[in-house]
Backbone as CSV, one residue per row, in Angstrom:
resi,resn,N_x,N_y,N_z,CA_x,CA_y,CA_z,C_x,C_y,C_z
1,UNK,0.836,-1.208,0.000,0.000,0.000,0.000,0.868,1.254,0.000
2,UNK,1.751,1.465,0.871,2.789,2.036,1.206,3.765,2.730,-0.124
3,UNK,4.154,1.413,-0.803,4.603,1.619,-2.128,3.793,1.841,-3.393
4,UNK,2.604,2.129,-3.303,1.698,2.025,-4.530,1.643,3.391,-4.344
5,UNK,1.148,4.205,-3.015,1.297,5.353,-2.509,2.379,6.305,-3.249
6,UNK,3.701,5.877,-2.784,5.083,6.249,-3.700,4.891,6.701,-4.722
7,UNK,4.335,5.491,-5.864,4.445,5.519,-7.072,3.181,6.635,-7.425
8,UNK,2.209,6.170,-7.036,1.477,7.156,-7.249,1.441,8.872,-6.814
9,UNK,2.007,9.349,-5.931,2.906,10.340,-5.932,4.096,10.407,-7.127
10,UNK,4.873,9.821,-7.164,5.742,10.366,-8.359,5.092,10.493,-9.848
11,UNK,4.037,10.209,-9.931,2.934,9.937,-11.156,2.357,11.237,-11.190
12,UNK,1.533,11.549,-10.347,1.130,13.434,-9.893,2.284,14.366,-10.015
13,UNK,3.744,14.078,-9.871,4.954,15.075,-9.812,4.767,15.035,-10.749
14,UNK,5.463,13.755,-11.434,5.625,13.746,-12.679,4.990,14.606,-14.102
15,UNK,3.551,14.172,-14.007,2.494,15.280,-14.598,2.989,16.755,-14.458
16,UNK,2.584,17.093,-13.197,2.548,17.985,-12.313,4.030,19.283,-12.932
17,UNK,5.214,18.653,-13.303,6.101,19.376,-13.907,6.517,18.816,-15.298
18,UNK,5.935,18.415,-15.469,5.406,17.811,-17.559,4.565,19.015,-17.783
19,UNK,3.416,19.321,-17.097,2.342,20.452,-17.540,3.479,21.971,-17.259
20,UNK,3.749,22.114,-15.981,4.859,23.137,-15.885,5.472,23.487,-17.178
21,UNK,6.395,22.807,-17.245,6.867,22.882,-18.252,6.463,23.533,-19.540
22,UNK,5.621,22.540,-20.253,4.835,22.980,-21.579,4.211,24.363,-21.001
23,UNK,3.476,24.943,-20.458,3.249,25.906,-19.919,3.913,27.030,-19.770
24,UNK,5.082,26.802,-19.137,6.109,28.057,-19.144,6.659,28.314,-20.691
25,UNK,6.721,27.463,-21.039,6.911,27.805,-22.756,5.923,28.539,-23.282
26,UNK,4.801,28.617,-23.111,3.486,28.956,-23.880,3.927,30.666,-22.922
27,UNK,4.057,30.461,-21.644,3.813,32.117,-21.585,5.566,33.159,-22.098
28,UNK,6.114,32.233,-21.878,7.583,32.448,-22.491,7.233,33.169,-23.884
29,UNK,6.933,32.313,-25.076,6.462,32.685,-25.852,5.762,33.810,-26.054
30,UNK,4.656,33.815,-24.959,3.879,35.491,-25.294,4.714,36.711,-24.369
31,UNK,5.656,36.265,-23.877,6.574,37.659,-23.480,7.446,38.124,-24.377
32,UNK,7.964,37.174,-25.034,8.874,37.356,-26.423,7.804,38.172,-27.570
33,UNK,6.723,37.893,-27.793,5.767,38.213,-28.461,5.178,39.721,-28.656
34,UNK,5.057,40.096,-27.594,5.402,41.168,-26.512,6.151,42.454,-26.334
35,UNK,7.473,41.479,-26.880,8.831,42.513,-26.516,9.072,42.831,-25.058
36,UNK,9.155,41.857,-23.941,9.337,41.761,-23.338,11.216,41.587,-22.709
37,UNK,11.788,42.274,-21.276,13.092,41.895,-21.409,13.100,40.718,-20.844
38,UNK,14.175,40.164,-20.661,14.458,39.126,-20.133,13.877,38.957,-18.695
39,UNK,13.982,39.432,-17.815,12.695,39.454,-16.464,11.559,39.036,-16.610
40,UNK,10.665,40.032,-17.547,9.515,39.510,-17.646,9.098,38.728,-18.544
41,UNK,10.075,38.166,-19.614,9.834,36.722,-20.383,9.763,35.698,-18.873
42,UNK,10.862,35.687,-17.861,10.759,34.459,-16.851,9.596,35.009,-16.348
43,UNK,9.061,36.152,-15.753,7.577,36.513,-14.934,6.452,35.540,-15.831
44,UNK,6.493,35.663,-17.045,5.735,35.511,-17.713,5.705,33.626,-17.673
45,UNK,6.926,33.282,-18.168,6.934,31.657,-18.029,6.992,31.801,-16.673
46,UNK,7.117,31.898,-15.470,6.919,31.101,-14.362,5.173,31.373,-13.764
47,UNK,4.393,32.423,-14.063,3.351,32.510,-14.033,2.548,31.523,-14.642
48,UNK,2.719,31.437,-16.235,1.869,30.152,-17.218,2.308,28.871,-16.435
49,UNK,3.190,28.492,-16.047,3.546,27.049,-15.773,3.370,27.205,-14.207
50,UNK,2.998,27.993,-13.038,2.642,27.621,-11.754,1.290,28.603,-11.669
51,UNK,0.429,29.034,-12.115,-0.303,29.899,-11.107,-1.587,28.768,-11.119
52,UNK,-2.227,28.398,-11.879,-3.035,27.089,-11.947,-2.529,26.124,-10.754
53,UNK,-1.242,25.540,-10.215,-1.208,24.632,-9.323,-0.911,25.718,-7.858
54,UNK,-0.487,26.685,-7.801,-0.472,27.683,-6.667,-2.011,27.751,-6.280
55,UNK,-2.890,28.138,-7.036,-4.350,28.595,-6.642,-4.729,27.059,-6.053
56,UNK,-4.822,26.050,-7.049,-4.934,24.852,-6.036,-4.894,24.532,-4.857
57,UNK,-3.003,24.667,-4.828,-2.598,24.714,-3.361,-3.373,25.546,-2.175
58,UNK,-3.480,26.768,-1.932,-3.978,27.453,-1.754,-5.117,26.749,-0.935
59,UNK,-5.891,26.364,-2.407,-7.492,26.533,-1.468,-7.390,24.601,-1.256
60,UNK,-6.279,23.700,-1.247,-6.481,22.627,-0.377,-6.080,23.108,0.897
61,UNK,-5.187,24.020,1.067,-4.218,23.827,2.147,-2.664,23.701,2.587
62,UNK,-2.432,22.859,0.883,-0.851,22.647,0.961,-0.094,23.923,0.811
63,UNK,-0.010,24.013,2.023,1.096,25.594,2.191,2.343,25.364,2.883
64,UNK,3.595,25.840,2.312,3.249,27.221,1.432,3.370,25.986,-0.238
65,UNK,2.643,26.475,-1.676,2.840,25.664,-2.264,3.817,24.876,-3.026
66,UNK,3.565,23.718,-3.480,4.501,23.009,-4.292,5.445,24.414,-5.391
67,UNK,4.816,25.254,-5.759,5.632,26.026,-6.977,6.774,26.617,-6.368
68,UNK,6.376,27.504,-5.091,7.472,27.913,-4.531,8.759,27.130,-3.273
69,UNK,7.745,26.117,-2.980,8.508,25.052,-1.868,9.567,24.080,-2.645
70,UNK,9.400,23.771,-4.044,9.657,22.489,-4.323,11.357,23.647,-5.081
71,UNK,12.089,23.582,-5.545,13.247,24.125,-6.529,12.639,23.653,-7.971
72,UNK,12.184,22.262,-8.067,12.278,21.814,-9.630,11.069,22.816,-10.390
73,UNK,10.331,23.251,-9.451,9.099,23.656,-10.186,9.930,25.098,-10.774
74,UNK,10.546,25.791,-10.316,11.202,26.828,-10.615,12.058,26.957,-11.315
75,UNK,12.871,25.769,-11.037,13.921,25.462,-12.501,13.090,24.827,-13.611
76,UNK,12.179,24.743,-13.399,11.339,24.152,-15.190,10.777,25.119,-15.777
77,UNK,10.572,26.098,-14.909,9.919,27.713,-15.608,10.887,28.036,-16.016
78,UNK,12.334,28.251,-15.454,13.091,29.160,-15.838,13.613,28.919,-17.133
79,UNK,13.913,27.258,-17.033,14.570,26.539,-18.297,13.982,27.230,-19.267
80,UNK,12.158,26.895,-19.542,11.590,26.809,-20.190,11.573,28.479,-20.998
81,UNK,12.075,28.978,-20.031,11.864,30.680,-20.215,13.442,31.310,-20.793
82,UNK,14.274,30.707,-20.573,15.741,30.936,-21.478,15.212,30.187,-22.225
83,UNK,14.882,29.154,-22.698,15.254,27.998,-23.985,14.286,29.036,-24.822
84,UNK,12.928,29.809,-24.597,12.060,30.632,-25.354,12.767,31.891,-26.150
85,UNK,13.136,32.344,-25.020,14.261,34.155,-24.863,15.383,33.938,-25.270
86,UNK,16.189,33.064,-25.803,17.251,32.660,-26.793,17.086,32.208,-28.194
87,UNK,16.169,31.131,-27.992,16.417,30.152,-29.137,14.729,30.769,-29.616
88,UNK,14.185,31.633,-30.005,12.824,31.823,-29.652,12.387,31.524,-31.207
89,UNK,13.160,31.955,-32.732,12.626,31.673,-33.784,12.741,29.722,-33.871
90,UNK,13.735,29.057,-32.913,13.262,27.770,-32.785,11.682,27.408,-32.627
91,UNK,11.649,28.085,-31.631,9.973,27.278,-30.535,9.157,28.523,-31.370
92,UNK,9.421,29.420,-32.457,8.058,29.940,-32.835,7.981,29.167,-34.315
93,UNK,9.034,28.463,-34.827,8.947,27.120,-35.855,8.109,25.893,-35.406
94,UNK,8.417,25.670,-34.878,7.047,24.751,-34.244,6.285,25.045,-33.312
95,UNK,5.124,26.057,-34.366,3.819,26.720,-33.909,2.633,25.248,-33.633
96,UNK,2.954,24.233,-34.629,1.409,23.899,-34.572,1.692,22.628,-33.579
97,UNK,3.369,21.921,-33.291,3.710,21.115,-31.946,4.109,22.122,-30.693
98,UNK,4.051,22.898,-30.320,3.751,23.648,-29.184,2.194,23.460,-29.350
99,UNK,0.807,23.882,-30.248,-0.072,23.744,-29.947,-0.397,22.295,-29.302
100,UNK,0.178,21.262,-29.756,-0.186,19.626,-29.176,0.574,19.877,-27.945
101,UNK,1.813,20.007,-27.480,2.301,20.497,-26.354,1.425,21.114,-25.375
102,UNK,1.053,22.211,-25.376,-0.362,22.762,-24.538,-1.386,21.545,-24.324
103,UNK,-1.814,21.301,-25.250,-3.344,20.201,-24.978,-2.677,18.853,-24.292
104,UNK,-1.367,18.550,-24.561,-0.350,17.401,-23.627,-0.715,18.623,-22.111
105,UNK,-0.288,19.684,-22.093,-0.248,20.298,-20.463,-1.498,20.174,-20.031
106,UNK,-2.348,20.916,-20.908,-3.918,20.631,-20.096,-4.305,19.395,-19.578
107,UNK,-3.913,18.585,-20.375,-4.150,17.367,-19.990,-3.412,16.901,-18.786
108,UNK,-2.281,16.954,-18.795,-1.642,16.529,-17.068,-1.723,17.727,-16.141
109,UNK,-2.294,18.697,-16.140,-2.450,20.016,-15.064,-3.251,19.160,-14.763
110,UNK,-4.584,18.882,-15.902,-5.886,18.846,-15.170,-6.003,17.257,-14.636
111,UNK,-5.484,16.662,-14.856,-5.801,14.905,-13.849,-4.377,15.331,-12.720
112,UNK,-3.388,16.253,-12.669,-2.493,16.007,-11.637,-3.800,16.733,-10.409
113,UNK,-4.123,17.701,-11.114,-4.737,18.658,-9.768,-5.930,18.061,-9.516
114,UNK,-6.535,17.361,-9.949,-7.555,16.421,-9.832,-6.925,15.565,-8.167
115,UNK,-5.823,14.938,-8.818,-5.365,13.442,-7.978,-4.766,14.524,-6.662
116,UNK,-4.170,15.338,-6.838,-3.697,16.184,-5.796,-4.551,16.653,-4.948
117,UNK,-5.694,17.413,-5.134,-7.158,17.725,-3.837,-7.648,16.281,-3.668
118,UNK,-7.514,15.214,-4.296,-8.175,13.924,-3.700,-7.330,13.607,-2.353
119,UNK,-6.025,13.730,-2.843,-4.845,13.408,-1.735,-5.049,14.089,-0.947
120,UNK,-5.636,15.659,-0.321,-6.169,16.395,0.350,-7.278,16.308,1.083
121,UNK,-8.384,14.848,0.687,-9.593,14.985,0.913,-10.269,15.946,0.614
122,UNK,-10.172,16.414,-0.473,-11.494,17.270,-1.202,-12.135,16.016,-1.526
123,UNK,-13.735,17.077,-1.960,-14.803,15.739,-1.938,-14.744,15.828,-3.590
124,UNK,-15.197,15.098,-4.502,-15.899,14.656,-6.087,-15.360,16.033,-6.598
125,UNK,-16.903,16.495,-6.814,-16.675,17.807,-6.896,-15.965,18.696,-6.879
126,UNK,-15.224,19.261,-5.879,-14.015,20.180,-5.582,-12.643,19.902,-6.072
127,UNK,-12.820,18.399,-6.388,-11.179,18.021,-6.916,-11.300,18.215,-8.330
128,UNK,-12.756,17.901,-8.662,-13.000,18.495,-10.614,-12.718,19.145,-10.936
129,UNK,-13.204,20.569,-9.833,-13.133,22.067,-10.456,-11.850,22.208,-10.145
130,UNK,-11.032,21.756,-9.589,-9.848,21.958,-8.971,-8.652,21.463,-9.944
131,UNK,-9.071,20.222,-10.605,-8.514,19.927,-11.541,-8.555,20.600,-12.651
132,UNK,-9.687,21.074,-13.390,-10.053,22.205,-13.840,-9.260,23.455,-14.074
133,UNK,-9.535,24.272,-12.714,-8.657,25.515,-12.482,-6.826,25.453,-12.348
134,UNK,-6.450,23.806,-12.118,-5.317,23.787,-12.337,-4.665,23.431,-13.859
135,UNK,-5.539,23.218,-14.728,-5.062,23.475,-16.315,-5.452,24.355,-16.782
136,UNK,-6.017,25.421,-16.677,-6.492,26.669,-17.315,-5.906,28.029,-16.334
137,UNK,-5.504,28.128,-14.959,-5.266,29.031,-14.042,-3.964,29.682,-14.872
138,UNK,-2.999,29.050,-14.927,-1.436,29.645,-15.613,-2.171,30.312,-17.176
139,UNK,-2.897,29.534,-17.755,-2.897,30.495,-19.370,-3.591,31.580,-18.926
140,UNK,-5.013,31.790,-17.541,-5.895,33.000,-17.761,-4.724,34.002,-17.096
141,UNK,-3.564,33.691,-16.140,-2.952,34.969,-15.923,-1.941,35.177,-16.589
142,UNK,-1.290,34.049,-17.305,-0.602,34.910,-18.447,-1.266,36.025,-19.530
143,UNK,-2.093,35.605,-20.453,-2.822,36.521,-20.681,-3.004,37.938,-20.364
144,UNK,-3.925,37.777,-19.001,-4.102,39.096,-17.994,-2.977,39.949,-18.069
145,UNK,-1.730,39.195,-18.208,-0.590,39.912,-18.095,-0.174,40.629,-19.017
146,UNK,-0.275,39.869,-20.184,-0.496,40.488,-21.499,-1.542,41.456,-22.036
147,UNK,-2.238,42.037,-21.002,-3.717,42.339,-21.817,-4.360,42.001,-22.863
148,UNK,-4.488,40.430,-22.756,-5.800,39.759,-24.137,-6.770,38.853,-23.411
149,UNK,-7.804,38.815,-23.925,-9.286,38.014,-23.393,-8.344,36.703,-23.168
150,UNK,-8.218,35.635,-22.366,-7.788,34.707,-21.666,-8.221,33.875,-22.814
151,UNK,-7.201,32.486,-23.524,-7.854,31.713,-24.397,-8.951,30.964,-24.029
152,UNK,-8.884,31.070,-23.076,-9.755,29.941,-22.415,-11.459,29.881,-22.254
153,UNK,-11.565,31.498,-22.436,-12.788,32.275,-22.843,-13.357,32.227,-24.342
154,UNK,-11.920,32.107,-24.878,-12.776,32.305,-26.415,-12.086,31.472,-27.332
155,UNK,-11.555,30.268,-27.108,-11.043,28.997,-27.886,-11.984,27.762,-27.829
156,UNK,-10.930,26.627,-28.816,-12.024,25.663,-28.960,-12.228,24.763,-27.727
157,UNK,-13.101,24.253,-26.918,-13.490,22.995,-25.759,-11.857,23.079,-24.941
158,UNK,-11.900,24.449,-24.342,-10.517,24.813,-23.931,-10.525,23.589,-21.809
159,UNK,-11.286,24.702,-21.891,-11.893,24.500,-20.069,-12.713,23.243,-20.159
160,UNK,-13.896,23.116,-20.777,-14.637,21.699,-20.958,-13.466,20.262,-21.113
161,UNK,-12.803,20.116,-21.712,-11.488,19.191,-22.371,-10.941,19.140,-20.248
162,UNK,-10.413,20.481,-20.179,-9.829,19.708,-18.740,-11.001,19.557,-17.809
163,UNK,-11.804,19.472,-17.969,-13.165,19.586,-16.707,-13.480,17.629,-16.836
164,UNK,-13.600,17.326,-18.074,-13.893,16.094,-17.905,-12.550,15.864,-18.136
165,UNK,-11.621,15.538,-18.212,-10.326,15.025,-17.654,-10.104,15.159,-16.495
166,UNK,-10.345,16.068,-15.358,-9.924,15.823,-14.656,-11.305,14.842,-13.175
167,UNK,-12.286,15.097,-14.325,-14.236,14.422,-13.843,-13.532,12.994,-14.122
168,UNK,-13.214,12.402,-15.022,-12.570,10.590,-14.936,-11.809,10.396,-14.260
169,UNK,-10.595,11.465,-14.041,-9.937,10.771,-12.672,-10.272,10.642,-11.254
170,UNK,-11.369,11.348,-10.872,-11.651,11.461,-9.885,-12.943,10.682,-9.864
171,UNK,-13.509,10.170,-11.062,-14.734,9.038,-11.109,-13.780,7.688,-10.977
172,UNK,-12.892,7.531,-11.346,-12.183,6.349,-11.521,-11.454,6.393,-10.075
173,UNK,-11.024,7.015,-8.957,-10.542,6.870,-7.759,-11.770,6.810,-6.925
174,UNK,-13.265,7.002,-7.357,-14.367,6.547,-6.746,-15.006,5.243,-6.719
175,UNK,-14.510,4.752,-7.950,-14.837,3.494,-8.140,-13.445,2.421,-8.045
176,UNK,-12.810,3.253,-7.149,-11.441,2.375,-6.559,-10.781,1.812,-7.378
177,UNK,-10.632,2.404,-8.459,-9.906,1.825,-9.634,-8.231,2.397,-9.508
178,UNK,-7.225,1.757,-10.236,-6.118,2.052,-9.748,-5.625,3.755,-10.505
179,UNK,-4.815,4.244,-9.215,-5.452,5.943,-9.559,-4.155,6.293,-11.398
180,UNK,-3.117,5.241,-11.415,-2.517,5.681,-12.453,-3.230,5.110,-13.688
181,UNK,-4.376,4.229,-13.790,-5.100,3.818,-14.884,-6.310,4.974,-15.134
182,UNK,-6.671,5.826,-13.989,-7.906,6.370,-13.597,-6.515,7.835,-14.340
183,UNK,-5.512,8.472,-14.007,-4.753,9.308,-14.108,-4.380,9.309,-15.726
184,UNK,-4.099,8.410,-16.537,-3.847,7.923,-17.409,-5.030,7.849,-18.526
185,UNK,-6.533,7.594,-18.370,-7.532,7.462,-18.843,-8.099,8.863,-19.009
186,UNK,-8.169,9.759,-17.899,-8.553,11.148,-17.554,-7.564,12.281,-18.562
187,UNK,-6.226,11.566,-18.401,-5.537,12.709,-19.365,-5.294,12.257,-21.425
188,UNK,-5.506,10.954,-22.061,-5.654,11.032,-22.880,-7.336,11.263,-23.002
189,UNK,-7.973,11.506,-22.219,-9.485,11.827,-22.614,-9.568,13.408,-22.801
190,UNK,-8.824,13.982,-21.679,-8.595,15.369,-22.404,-7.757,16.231,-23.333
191,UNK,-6.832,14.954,-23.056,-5.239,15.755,-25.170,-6.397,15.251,-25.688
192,UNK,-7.245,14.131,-26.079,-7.856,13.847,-27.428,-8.844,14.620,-27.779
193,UNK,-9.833,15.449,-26.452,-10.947,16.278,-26.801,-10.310,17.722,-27.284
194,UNK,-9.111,18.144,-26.401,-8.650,19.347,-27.098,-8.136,19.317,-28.417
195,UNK,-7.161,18.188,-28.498,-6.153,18.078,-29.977,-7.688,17.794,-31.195
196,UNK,-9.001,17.373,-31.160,-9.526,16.878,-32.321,-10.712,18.528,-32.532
197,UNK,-10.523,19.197,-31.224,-11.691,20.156,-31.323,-10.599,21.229,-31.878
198,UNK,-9.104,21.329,-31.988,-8.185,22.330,-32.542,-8.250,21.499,-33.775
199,UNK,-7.904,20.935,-34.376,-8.265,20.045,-35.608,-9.463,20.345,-36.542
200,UNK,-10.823,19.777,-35.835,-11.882,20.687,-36.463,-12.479,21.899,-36.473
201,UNK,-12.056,22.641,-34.912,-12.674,23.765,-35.175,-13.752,23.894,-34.196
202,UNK,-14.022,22.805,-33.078,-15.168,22.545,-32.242,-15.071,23.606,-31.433
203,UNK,-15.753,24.128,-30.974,-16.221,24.627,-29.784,-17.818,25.611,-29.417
204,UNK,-17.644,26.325,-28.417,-18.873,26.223,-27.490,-19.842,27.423,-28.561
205,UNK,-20.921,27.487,-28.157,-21.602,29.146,-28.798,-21.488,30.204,-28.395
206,UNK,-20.740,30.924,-29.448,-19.921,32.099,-29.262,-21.341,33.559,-29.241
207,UNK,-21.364,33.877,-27.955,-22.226,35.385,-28.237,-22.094,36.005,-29.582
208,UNK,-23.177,36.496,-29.906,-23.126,37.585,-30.923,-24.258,38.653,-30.382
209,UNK,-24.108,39.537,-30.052,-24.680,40.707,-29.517,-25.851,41.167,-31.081
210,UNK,-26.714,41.766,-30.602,-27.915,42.243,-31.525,-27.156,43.521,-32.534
211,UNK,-27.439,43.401,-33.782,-27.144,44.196,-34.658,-28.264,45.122,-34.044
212,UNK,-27.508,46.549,-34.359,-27.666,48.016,-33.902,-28.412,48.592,-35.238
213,UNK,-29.462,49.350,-35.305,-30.092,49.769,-36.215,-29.165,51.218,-37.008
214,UNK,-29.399,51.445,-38.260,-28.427,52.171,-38.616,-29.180,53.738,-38.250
């Protein structure tokens, strides 16, 4: 039990700075984008790749959080934020594998932060939204930072994609199923809903406000 425990902890890290990662690249990217100096390219990648698992932390409890307690979480922003702010016409050449990259992060933000408030005793519910707010939290304040509408507001099955990814892992640790099959099931259920709805074009109904009489 003891050792399944283990493993299943290093399975949540694991994720947990896999999503980091891809993440700090994505806001890396929009500081370079930007014209940003070197400071706030890293503000920018260490924000996209921790503020989603900080807010988590937060409202389980685990204080102070994994982003600032742990070193690796900080050295994966930073990496991620020189390898952008150097090599940057590299990572803006592969525009459309950074896009699969992201929907790979959403996907392990949202089943790590899922399995992480379970480990907390949050109930069903709270570990969803939790899972949730931990794959979408880093892109809405990068953004913010940037001044643009958050993708997550106005892209394809952005937030829906991690909501039920991170709803199977936490249905599958209810039905006592083993949590890296339940972890594993939850995150190709959400790369496949994001990667096929960027593919076709899916998503939610977009307002259109009433045409104004001339």
């Amino acid at each position: 039990m003891v050792a399944e425990q283990i493993v299943v902890n290093k399975l949540l890290v694991g994720f947990d700075l896999g999503g980091t990662f891809v993440f700090a690249l994505s806001g890396a990217t929009a500081g370079v984008k930007h014209r940003l100096d070197l400071f706030g390219v890293l503000v920018l990648s260490f924000a996209a790749g921790n503020a989603g698992g900080i807010a988590r932390d937060l409202m389980i409890g685990a204080i102070p959080p994994a982003a600032i307690s742990d070193w690796r979480y900080v050295a994966v922003s930073m990496l991620a934020g020189l390898i952008t702010f150097y090599w940057y016409r590299i990572i803006n050449r592969l525009s459309s594998p950074v896009l699969v990259f992201d929907a790979a992060g959403l996907a392990l933000f949202a089943v790590s932060g899922a399995g992480t408030a379970l480990a907390y005793h949050a109930n069903p519910v709270a570990a969803t939204l939790l899972g949730m707010l931990t794959g979408i939290g880093g892109g809405m304040v990068r953004d913010i930072l940037v001044m643009e509408i958050p993708t997550v507001l106005r892209t394809e099955l952005y937030a829906v994609a991690a909501l039920l990814g991170a709803a199977v892992m936490v249905l599958g640790r209810m039905l006592h199923l083993p949590t890296y099959g339940a972890a594993i099931a939850g995150a190709i259920l959400c790369f496949g809903l994001r990667f096929i709805a960027m593919r076709r074009g899916w998503q939610l109904p977009i307002a259109r406000p009433p045409e104004q009489s001339g």
